[in-house]
C-alpha positions in Angstrom: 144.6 -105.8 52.1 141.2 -106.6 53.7 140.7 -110.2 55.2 137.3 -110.5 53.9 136.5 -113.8 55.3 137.3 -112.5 58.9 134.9 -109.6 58.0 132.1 -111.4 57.3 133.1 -113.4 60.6 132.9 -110.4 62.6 129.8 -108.9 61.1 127.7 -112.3 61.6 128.4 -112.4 65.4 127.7 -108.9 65.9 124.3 -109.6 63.6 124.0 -112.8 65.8 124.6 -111.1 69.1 122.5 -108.2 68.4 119.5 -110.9 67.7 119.8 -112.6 70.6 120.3 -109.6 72.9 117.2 -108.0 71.3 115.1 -111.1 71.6 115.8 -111.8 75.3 115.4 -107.8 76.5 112.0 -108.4 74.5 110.9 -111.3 75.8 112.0 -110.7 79.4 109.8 -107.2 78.9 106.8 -109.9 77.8 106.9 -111.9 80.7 107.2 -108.9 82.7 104.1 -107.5 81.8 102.5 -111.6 81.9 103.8 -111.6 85.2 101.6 -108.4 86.1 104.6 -106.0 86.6 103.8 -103.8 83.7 106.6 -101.0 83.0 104.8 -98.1 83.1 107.4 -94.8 82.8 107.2 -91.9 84.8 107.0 -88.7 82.7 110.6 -86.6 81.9 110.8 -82.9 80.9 112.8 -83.6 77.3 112.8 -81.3 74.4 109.7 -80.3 72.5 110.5 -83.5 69.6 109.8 -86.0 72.4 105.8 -86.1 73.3 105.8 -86.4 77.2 102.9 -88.3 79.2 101.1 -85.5 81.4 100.3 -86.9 84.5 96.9 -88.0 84.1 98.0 -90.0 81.3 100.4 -91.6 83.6 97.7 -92.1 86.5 95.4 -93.8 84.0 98.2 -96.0 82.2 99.4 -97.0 85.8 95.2 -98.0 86.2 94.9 -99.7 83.3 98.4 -101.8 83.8 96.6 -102.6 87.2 93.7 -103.5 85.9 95.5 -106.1 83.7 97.0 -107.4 86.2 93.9 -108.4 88.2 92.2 -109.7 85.2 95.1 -112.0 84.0 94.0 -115.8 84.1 97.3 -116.7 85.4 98.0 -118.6 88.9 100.1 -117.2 91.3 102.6 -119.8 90.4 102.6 -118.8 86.9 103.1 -115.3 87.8 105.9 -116.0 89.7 107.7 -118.0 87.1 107.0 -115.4 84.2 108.4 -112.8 86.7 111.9 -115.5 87.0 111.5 -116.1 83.7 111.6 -112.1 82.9 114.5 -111.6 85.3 116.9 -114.4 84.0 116.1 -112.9 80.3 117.5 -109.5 81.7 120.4 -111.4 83.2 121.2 -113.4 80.6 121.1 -110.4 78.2 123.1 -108.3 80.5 125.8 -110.7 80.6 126.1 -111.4 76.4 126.9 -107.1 76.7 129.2 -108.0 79.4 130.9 -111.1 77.4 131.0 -108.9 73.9 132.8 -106.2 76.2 134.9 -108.9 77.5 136.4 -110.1 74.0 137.1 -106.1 72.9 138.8 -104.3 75.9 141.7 -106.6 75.7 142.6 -105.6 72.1 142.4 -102.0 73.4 145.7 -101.8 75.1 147.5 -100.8 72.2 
């Protein structure tokens, strides 16, 4: 017999959980790049279905992301708080992964 009402339980925190995990790894990436610290990603040998940068893509990409950065209208100050801002989004959402790994590994032991 399937408790449905406990199914639906579980399946709206994990819809609710993956939301807000999503939302603060994106919005932490926005202030990032607000802040002036724009992820660029070095270039990876993967298999041929992945379309790698070459490195002149990556030289101009790392221009243009500094180019942004000196032509953002923010204040020092600003920068500095979208760059906290940015970090405590990455903490926050490291530590929902860390909680929702919390409330399963006890149940493992079984």
């Amino acid at each position: 017999m399937i408790d449905w009402a406990a199914f639906l339980i579980v399946f709206g925190a994990a819809l609710l959980a993956t939301c807000v995990v999503v939302s603060l790894y994106a919005l932490g990436t926005r202030l990032l790049s607000v802040a002036g610290r724009v992820p660029v990603v070095e270039p990876v040998e993967f298999t041929d279905a992945i379309t790698v940068m070459t490195p002149e893509q990556l030289r101009r990409a790392q221009r243009r992301a500094e180019k942004a950065a000196k032509r953002s209208p923010l204040t020092e100050g600003q920068k500095r708080a979208a760059l906290t801002g940015a970090y405590a989004c990455f903490t926050a959402c490291g530590l929902a992964v860390l909680f929702g790994l919390y409330l399963i590994i006890p149940y493992f032991h079984g």
